[in-house]
C-alpha positions as CSV (number, residue, x, y, z in Angstrom):
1,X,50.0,190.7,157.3
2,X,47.6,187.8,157.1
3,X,48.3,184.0,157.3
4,X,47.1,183.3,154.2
5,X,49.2,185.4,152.7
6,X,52.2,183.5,154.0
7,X,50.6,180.5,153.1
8,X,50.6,181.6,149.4
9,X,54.4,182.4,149.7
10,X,54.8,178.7,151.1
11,X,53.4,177.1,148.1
12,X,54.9,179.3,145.6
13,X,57.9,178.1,147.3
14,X,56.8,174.8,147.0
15,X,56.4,174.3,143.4
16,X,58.4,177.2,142.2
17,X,55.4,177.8,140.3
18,X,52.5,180.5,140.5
19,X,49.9,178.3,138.9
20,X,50.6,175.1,140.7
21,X,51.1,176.9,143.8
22,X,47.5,178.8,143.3
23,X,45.8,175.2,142.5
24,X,47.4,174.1,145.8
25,X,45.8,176.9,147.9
26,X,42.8,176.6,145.8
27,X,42.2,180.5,144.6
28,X,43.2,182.1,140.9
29,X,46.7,182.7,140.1
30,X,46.0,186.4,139.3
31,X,44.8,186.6,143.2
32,X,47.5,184.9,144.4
33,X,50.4,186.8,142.4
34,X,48.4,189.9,143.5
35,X,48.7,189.1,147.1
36,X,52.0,188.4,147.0
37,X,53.1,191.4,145.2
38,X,51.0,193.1,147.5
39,X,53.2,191.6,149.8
40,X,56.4,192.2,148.7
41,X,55.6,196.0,148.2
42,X,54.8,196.6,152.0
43,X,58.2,194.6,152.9
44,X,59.7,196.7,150.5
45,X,61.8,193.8,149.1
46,X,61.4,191.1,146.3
47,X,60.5,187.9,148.1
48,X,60.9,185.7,145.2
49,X,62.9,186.4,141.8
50,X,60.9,186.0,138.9
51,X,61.7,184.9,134.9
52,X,60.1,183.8,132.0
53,X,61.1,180.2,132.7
54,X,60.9,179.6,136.9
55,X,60.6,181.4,139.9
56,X,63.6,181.2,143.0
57,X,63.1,182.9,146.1
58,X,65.4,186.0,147.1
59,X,68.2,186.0,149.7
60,X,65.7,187.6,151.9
61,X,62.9,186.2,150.2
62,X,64.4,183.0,152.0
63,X,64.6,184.3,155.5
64,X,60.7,185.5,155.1
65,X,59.8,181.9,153.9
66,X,61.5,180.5,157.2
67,X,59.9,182.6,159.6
68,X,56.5,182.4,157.8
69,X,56.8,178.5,158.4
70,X,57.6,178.8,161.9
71,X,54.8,181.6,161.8
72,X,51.9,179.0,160.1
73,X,53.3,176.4,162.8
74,X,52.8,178.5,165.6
75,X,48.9,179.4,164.0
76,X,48.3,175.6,163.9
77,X,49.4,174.8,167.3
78,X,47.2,177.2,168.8
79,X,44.0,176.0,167.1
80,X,45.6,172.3,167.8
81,X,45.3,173.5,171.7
82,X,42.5,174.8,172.0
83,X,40.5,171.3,170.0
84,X,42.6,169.7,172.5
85,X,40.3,171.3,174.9
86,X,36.8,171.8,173.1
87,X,36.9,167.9,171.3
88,X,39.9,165.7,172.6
89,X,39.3,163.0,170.1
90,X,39.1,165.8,166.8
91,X,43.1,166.3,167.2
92,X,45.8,164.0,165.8
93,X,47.6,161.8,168.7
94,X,51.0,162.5,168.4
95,X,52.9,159.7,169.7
96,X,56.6,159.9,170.2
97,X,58.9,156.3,170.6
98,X,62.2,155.3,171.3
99,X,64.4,153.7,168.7
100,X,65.3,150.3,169.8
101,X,61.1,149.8,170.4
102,X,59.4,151.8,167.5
103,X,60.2,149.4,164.5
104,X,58.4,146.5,166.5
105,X,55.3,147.9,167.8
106,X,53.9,151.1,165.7
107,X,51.6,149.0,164.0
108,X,50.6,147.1,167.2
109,X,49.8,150.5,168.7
110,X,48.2,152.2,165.6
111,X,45.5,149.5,165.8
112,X,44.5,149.6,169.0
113,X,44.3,153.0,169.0
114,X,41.9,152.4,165.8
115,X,40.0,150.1,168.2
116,X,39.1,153.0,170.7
117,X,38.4,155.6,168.1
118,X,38.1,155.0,164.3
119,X,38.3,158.4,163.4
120,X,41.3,159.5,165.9
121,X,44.0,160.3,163.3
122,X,47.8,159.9,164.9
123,X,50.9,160.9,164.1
124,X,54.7,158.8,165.3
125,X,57.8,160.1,165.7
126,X,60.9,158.1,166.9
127,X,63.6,159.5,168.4
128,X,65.6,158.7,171.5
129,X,64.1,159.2,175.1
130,X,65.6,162.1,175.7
131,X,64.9,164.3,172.4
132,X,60.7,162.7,173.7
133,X,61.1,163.9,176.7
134,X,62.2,167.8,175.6
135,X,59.6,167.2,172.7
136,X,56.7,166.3,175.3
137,X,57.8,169.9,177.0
138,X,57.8,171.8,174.4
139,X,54.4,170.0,173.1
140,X,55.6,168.8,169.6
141,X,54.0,165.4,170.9
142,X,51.2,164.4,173.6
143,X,52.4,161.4,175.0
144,X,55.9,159.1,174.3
145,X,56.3,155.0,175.1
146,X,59.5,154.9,177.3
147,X,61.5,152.4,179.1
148,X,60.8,153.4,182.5
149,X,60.1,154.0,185.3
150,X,61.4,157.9,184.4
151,X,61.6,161.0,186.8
152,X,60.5,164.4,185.2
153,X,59.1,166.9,187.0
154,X,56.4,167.9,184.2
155,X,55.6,164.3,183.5
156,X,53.9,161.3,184.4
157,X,55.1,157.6,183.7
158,X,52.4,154.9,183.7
159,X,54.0,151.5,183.5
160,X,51.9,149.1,180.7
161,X,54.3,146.1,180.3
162,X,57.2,144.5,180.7
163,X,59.9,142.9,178.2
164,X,62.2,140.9,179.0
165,X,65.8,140.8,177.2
166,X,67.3,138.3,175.0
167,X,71.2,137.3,174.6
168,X,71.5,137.0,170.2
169,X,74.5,135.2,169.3
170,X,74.9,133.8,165.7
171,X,74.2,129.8,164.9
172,X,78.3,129.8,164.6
173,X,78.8,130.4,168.4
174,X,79.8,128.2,170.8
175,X,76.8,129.2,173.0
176,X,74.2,128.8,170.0
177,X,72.8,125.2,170.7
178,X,71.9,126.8,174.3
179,X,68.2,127.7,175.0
180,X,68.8,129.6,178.0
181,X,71.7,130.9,180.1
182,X,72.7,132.2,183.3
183,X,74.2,135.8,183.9
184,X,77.3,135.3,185.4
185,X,77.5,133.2,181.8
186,X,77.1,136.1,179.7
187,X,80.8,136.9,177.7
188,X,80.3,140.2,178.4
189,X,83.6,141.5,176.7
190,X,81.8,140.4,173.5
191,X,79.0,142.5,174.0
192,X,77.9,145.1,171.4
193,X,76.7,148.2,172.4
194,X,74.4,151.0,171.1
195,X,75.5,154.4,170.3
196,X,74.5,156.7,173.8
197,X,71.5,158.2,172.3
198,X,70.0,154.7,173.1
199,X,68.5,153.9,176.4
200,X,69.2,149.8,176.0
201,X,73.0,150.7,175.8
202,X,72.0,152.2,179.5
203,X,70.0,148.9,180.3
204,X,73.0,147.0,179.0
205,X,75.5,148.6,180.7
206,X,73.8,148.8,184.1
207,X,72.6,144.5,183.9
208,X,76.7,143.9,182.8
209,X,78.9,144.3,186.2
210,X,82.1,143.5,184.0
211,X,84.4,146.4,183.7
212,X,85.3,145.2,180.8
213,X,82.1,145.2,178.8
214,X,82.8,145.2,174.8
215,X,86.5,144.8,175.3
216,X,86.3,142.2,172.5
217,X,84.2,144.1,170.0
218,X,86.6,146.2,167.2
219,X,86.9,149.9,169.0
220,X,85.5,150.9,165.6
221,X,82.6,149.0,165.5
222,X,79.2,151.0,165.7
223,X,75.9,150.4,165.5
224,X,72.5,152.9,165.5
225,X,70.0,150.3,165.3
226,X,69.4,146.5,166.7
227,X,69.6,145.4,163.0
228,X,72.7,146.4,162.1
229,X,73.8,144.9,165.5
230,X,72.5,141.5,164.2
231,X,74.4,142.2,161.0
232,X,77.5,142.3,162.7
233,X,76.5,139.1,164.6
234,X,76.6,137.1,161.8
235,X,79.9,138.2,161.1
236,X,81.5,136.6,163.9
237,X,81.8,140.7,165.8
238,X,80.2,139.0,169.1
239,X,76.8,139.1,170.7
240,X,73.9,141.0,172.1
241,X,71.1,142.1,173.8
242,X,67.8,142.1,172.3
243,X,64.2,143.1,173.9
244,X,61.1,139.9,172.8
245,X,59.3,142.4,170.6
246,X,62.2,142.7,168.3
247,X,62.4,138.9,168.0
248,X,60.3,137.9,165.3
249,X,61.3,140.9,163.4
250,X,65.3,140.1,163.6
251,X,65.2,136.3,163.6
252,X,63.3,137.0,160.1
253,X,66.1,139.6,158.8
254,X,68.8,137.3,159.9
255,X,67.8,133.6,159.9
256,X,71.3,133.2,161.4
257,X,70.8,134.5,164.8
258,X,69.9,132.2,168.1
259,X,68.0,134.1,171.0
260,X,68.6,132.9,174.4
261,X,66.9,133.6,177.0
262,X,68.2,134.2,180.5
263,X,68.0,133.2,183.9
264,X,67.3,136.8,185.7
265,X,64.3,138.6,185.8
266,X,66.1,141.7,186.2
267,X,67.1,141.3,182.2
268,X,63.9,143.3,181.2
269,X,63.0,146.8,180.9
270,X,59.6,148.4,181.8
271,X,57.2,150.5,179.2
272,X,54.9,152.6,179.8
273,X,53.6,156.0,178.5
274,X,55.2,159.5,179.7
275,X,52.1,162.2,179.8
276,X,52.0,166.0,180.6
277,X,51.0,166.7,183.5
278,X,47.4,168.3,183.1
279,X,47.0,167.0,180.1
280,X,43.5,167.3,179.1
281,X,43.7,164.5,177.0
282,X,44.8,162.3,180.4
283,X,41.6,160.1,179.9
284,X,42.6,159.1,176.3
285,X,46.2,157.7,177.5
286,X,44.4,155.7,180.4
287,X,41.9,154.7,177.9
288,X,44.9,153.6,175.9
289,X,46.4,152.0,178.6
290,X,43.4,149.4,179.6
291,X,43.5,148.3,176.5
292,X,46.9,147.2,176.0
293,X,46.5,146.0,179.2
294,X,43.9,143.8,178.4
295,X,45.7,142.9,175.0
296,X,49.2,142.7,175.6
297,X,51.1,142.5,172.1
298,X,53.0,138.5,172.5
299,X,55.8,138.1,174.1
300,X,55.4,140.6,176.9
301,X,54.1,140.5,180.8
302,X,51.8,143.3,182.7
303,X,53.8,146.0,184.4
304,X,53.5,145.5,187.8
């Protein structure tokens, strides 16, 4: 059984079409119905029903399609490890970050990455830290931005910046006309938390020492994103905490909503990039490092 030959079976699945398909892999259609056919008869089973007016895949022509995906993944991961090797810079950089810092600072990222390498071609994924961290394992991405500092045993943590963390409150509130403000300040039964997958609902939880934290906010009341959070805001459902990045970004969705800042350096979280240990594409991470060092994005402070 040869890849290509799965690849042919993709791409019919694809388009439900043998020409289009055959256009897509660039050979003949008669060459690519005859491998496939060729195909099916060593199986012994019909991988894809076939009519006058479309082609569907089988029952089993299904489960064949699945596997041959996980099958052409597999193919490309292995020639993916060994460029990683050979030419570091001829591979995609697949970075991986957290939800609540992603929206603010992909594009801040993707060029500075353009400014070490033009031709370095990346690829993002967002997902909470702990889905990154079993992605970085399992190699679906080389490096993730975390709020850290973060223990793994496979992994390295190399602190970049630091950004501190804002109290939002609509204009309505009663502490809106207030620049700044003090912890012990903070109405922390009108906080509004994250759903768990979210590391600031951690932060959050670990800066507010009142038992009661979110006692005021409707049991109901959920939120996946620091948007929606400012949504709710401006519905009279409370307050928040926000990280500086997200700032700009927010105060524009929701012209409504004050930022305060507060009187604690311990309201911040630290970012910084978790790595593979061995990595051999270590030197493009510190690379990558220096020079967000040297150009912090606004708002945020060196990591000590």
């Amino acid at each position: 059984m040869k890849l290509r030959d799965l690849e042919y079976v993709i791409a019919i699945d694809r388009y439900l079409n043998f020409g289009r398909a055959a256009e897509a892999c660039n050979v003949s259609q008669p060459a690519l119905s005859s491998q496939v056919k060729k195909l099916e008869e060593r199986l012994g089973v019909e991988i894809f029903a076939r009519s006058n007016h479309k082609v569907m895949a089988t029952e089993a022509g299904n489960r064949i399609i699945e596997t041959a995906k996980d099958m052409l993944k597999s193919a490309r991961q292995i020639k993916d490890f060994a460029a990683e090797y050979r030419d570091p810079m001829s591979v995609p950089l697949r970075i991986g970050i957290f939800p609540t810092l992603a929206p603010f600072i992909v594009p801040y990222v993707a060029e500075t990455v353009r400014e070490l390498s033009a031709e370095m071609k990346l690829v993002f994924r967002e997902a909470p830290t702990k889905q990154l961290i079993s992605e970085l394992e399992n190699r679906r991405i080389d490096i993730a931005l975390v709020s850290g500092p973060v223990d793994h045993p496979s992994s390295n943590f190399t602190p970049v910046f630091r950004e501190k963390l804002k109290l939002a409150v609509s204009d309505s509130h009663r502490l809106a006309n207030q620049q700044n403000i003090a912890p012990q300040d903070i109405p922390e039964e009108e906080m509004i938390l994250l759903d768990e997958d979210h590391c600031l609902r951690d932060d959050a939880l670990k800066l507010c020492h009142n038992k009661f934290v979110g006692a005021d906010v409707p049991e109901d009341l959920q939120a996946t994103s620091l948007l929606t959070t400012t949504h709710y805001i401006t519905q009279g459902y409370g307050l928040t905490l926000v990280p500086t990045l997200a700032e700009t970004f927010l105060g524009a969705a929701n012209p409504a909503v004050n930022f305060l800042d507060i009187d604690d350096p311990a309201y911040g979280r630290t970012i910084g990039f978790l790595s593979r240990k061995g990595c051999p594409r270590e030197h493009i991470l510190m690379a990558l490092c220096d020079k967000i060092r040297a150009q912090l994005p606004r708002g945020v402070t060196a990591a000590a």
